[in-house]
Structure formats: structure tokens, C-alpha cells
N, C-alpha and C positions, 0 to 999 in steps of 0.2 A: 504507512511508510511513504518512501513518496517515490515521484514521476520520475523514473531515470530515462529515459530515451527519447519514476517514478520516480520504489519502491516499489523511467518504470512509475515507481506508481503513476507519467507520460504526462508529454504536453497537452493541453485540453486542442488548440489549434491544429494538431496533425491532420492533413490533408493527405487521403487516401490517393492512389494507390502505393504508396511507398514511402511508409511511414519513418522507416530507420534512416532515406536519404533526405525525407522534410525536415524531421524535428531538430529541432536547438535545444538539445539535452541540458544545457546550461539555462537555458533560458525555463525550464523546470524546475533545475534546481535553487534555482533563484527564489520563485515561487512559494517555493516548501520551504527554503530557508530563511523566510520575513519572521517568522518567530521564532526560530527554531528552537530558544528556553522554552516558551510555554508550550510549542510543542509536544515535546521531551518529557516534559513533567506532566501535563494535564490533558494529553491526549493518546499518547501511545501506548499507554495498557490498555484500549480497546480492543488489543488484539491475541490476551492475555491466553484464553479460552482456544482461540484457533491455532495459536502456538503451541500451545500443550498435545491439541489433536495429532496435530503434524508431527511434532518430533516423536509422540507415543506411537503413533503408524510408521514412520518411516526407519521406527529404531534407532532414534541418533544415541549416539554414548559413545563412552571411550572407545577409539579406533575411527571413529567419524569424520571424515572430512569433508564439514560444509560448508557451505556457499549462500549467504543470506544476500537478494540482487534486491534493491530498492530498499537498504537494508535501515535506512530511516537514524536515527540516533542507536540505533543500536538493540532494542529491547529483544529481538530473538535471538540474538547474538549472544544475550548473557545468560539465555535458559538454555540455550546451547550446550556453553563453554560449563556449565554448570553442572550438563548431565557429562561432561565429558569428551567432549567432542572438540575437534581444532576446527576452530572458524576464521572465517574470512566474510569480509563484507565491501560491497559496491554499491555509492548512493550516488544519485545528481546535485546533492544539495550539500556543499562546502561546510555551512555551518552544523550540519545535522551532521556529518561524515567527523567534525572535528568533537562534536559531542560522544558518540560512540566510540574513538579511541581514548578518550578521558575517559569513559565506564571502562572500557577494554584496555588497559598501558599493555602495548606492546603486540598485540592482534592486528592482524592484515586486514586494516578496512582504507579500501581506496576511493577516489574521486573519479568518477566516467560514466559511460552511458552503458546500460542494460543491452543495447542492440552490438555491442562491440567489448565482451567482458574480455580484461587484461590478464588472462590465465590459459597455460596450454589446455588441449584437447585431453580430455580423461583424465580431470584433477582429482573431482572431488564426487563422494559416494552420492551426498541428498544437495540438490540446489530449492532452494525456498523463495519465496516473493509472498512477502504479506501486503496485500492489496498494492501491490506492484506492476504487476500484469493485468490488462485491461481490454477492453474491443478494439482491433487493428495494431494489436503487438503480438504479430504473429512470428516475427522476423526474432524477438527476444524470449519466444521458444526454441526457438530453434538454436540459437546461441548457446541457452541454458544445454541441448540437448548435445551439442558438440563438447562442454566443457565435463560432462558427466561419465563415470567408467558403466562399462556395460553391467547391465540391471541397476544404476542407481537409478534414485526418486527425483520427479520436479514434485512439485505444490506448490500451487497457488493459492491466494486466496482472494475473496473481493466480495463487493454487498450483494446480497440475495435480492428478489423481490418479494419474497413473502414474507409475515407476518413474524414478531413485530418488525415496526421500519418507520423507528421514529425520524432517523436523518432525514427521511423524504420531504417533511414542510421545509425542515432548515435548508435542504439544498435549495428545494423551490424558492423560498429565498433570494438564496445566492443566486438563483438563475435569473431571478425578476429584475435583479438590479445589476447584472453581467450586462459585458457587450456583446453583442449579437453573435460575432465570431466564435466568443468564448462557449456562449451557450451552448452553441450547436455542434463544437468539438466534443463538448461532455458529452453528449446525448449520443454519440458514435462510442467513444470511452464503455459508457455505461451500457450499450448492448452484451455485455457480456454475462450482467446478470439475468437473461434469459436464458431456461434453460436447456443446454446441449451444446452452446456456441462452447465452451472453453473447450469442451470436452472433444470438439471439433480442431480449436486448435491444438490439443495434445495430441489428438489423433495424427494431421496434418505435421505436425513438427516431428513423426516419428516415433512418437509415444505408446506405448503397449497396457496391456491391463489397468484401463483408465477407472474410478471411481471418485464420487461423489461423496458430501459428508458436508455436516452442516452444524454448526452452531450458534450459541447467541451472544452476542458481544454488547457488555455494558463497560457505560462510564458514569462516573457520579459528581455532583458539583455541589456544595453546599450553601453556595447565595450564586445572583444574575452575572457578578460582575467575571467571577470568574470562569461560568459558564460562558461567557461571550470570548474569556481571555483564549479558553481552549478551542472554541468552533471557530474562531477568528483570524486562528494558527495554522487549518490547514491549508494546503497549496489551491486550491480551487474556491476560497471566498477571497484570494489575494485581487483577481480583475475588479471584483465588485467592490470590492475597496479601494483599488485605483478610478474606478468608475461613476463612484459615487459619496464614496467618505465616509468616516467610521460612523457619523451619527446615524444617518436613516441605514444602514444597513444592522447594525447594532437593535436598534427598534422593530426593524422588520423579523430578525432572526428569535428575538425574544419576545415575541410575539408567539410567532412558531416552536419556540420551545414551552409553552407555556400549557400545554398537555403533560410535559413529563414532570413536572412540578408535581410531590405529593404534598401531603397535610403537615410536616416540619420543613417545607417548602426547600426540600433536596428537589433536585432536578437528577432523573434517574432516566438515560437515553438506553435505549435501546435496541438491536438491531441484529434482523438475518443475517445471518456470516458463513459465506458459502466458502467449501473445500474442494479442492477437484486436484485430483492427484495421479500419476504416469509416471512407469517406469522406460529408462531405457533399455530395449532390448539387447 
């Protein structure tokens, strides 16, 4: 999902200490929404697996009032509405935001940043982020934690570093041919999948009976050109494409995916897909 402050899923740029007053959520959302078709279509059931965790844990269903934050084109939004549940969603990205009320006619999904959601205090029971929430969005727990009735749920979700974790050549990738800046914004981002940091900032944001939970999130592509269409859509190979241009970046990436290629030459990625979930007291 992506950067709102994703999906949130945040700026790579954020300069610490005070992430919510640096970032140009807009300039995120931009980001994530360079494709936001192929997005939509060829990358956001990666998260198909972690979705199901979350709402089977947090008991979403009829009576539910949730809060999908980095809510991306929409795809948790419609497993949602499906189990029964009234949804609402918040993304950084205009074009992803206008996809998801075309899957959803007539659902509350807005435009704005994760660190300042446009809902009173004690809306809604479960708020969600699928890979929305990241290292130094500490300020968009705490948001989530003011807009939630006492004992609802946050969950997050975001990549693990254990096994499998095919993204890791592909990002290296991305990072070989980023600008320097960019680089080393992710590399703050991405401290989160070590583990106990999230679970530090649910602690920190107020959050109670914290636990972990873990699954494995695949996507499947059946020739290069449309694998490149999908890893090439999200918000964080966008610098390296303003950086260096589709050709050598395209090359480099499908290079690096040329592990997940099996013997009817599917390309079948795969990846730890970490849960970390807190109630409000």
C-alpha cells in the first residue's frame, strides 16, 4: 500500500527527529501513484495472506468500523466490506485513492496524510495499515491510537527479514541505482523489520496486549515484461527511475529476479510478511 505521511506506507526522505513535521505526504503520494493501474492490478494481492490474518484476528464483520490508513487502491477494503464490515480508507496517493472508490461506489476513502487522519477521536473499532507503517512513523501510531474506541485493534503489517525474501536482490536493485538521499531514507524506513522495533512503537504509542504473527506473501507473473510492469509500480523504484531510466534499471531488476523464475518460466516472488498487532486499552 503506500506512503501516506504510505499505506504511510512514507516518504523514503524523512529526516529524523520529526517525521510528521518533515514529510511532504503529497510528495509520497505522487510516488506510489506513477502507476497506480499496474499497481492495482499486478501488485496488491501481495498482501492477500496478511489481510486474511488480520481481519480473522481482529474479528472484522458486521458491526465493524474500520479504518484501512495507507489504504492503497483499496484491496483490504473490499475483504472488509465483504466480511461485513463499514470501511473507510486514507491514502497519499490521488490516483490509488481514485481506484479504490471505483472498486468501493460510495465508501469513505479520502486523500491525506496518515500522521493527521480526518476522523474524530473514537471512530472506529480495528484501524489497519498494510505495509503502511514503517521505521520512524511513530507519530502515525499514535494518531491511529487516538482515532480508535477503547480495546479496539491497530495492525500493521510490513517485510520481515527472514526467509523467504525474494524482494531483497530486487530492492538492492532499486537501491544500486537510487540517489544517495533516497537510499538511505529506506534503510531508516526498513529498520522496522528487525525484530521488536514495531512492537516498541505500539508499546510507545499506548498500545497493550501487543503480538506478533507472520506470513508468506506471494505474487506470480507469467513472462519478464509484466513482472517488471508490477515491481516497477511501486513507490520506491520511482527515484531510480527518475535517476537512471527504465532501461538499465529494468535490466538490473530482472537480473535479480531471475531466482524466482521456475521451469514454465513463471516468475513466483516470495516473501516474509511480518504482523504485529495492539489493542487500545
Amino acid at each position: 500500500m503506500t506512503a501516506s505521511a504510505t499505506n504511510g506506507r512514507t516518504d523514503p526522505a524523512l529526516v529524523e527527529p520529526d517525521p510528521a513535521a518533515a514529510h511532504d505526504w503529497r510528495e509520497a503520494g505522487n510516488a506510489w501513484g506513477y502507476a497506480a493501474e499496474d499497481w492495482s492490478c499486478l501488485f496488491e494481492h501481495y498482501a492477500a495472506a496478511a489481510i486474511t490474518a488480520i481481519h480473522r484476528r481482529t474479528e472484522v464483520g458486521p458491526g465493524t468500523a474500520l479504518l484501512d490508513v495507507a489504504c492503497g487502491s483499496g484491496l483490504a477494503l473490499v475483504h472488509a466490506a465483504a466480511a461485513g464490515a463499514t470501511v473507510h480508507g486514507l491514502d497519499a496517493s490521488e490516483p490509488l485513492v481514485e481506484i479504490a472508490r471505483d472498486r468501493l461506489p460510495g465508501v469513505d476513502v479520502r486523500l491525506g496524510s496518515m500522521y493527521e487522519l480526518p476522523w474524530p477521536a473514537a471512530t472506529f473499532d480495528v484501524v489497519t495499515s498494510i505495509n503502511g507503517v514503517w521505521g520512524g512513523c511513530d507519530a502515525a501510531v499514535v494518531e491511529a491510537h487516538r482515532v480508535l474506541r477503547p480495546g479496539g485493534w491497530l495492525a500493521i503489517s510490513f517485510w520481515g527479514d527472514g526467509e523467504p525474501l525474494d524482494l531483497r536482490p530486487v530492492f538492492k536493485a532499486f537501491a544500486r541505482h537510487a540517489p544517495e538521499t533516497h537510499y538511505n531514507g529506506m534503510k531508516r524506513l526498513n529498520d522496522i523489520a528487525h525484530h521488536g522495533v514495531a512492537e516498541s512503537m505500539l508499546a510507545d504509542g499506548g498500545f497493550v496486549d501487543i503480538e506478533r504473527h507472520q506470513r508468506i506473501s506471494m505474487l506470480e507473473w507469467p513472462d519478464p515484461d509484466i513482472a517488471w510492469r508490477a515491481l516497477s509500480s511501486i513507490g520506491p523504484a520511482v527515484p531510480s527511475l527518475e535517476h537512471v531510466g527504465h532501461g538499465p534499471l529494468k535490466e538490473a531488476v530482472l537480473r535479480a529476479l531471475e531466482q524466482c523464475r521456475d521451469e514454465r518460466g513463471i516468475y513466483r516472488f516470495r516473501n516474509d510478511h511480518q504482523i504485529v498487532l495492539g489493542r487500545r486499552p
